[in-house]
Every structure is written in C-alpha cells, then in structure tokens.
N, C-alpha and C positions, 0 to 999 in steps of 0.2 A: 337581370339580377335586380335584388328588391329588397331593404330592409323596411321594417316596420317597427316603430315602436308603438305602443298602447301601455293605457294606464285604467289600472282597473281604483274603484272606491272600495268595491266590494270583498276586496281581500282582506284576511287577517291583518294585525297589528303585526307580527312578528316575521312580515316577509314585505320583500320589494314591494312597490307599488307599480314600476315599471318595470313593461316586459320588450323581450328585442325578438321579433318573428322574421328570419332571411327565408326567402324563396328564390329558386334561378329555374329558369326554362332555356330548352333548345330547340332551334327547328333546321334539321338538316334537309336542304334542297333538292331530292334528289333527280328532277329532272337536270340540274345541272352536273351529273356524274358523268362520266366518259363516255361509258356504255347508251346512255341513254340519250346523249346530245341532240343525235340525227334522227328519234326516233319522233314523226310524226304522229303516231296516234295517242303517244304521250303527250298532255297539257301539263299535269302537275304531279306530282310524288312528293309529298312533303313527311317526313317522321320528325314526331315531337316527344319530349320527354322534357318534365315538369315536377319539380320538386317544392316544397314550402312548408312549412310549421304556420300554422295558426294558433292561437287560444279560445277558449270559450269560459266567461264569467259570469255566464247566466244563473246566476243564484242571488237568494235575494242578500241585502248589502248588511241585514242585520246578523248575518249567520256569523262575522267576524270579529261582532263586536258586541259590549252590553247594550241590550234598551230596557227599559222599564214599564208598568204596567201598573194600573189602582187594584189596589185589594180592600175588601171592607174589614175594618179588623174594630170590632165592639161600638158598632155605629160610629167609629171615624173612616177616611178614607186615608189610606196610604198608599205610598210607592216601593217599588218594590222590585228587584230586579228580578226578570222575568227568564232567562237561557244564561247557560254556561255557552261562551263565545268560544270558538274554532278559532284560535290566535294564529294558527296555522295553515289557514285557506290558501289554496294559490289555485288559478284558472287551470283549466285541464287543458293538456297540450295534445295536438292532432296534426301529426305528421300525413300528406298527402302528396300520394308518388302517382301521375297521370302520363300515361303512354297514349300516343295517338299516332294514326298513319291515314292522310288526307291522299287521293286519289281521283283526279280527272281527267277522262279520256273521249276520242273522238271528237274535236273539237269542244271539248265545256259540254258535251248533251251527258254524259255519264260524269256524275261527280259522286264519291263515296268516300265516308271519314268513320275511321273506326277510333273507339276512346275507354281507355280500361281505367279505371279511378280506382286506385286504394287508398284507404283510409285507415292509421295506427294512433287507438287515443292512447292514453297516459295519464297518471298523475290523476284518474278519476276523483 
C-alpha cells in the first residue's frame, strides 16, 4: 500500500494545489497452496494484482494563469495581457488496474510472466 501526495504549480487558481494518489498491490504465493506444496516440478506460481491512480500535469504552467506580452501600439511599447487563464485546470487522473501471473518450472530453467495493464484517464 502507497500514498502519494504531489503538488502541481501548473494548476489553475481556483483548485487545490495538492493531490493524494493511493495505490495497493497483491501478490498471492501460490506455490504455497496445499495442492501444490509437494509438487516438485513447481518453483514458483506467484499472481499479482495491482491497483493505483496517478496524475499527469504536463502542460505548460501558463495555461492557469495570466502572462503578458509587448504589443506596439503608435510607436510606444506596451503590455498587455495575452490568454484568458483556465482557473480551473486540474492534472488528468489515470486509474491503472495490472494483473500478472509469474511462473517457474523444472528447476528455475522455464520461467514465464504474464502482465495485462489497463489504463482509465479522466478529468482530460
């Protein structure tokens, strides 16, 4: 089990600045299951499942707020606000659900791991 906090710059004004990302994974053993205790040509049997929320804030940091920019206005220079800010940015969230089932047999000479990764964003 895993919390994370992260703080993003890049977010709008009008939301958190900090975020809480929990993950937990499992790994069930299953050469030590009953069935399989005495079985020699079994090494390993391990099933994992894996769950977590990430974020992603990859955008640039002015999109939440004003910047400014020169404009020529009658041979003077001026400033000048340049976007309307997205006050409401927040990182997009990506749920990620990973199934695996590890497998070695014949003494360690066959080893195989299988691993299925889903990925659910949000909040694009």
């Amino acid at each position: 089990m895993n919390i994370a906090v992260d703080a993003a710059s890049s977010t709008g004004t009008d939301v958190a600045r900090f975020y809480t990302y929990p993950s937990v994974g499992v790994t069930l053993l299953g050469k030590g299951w009953k069935p399989l205790l005495d079985a020699t040509w079994l090494n390993k049997l391990n099933v994992r499942a894996e769950y977590g929320l990430t974020g992603n804030s990859r955008f640039s940091s002015q999109m939440g707020g004003y910047y400014y920019s020169t404009v020529p206005y009658m041979q003077l220079s001026t400033i000048v606000r340049s976007n309307i800010p997205n006050v409401s940015l927040k990182p997009e969230k990506n749920a990620s659900l990973n199934l695996g089932l590890d497998l070695s047999v014949l003494n360690n000479r066959l080893n195989v791991s299988f691993l299925i990764i889903t990925t659910i964003k949000s909040a694009i």
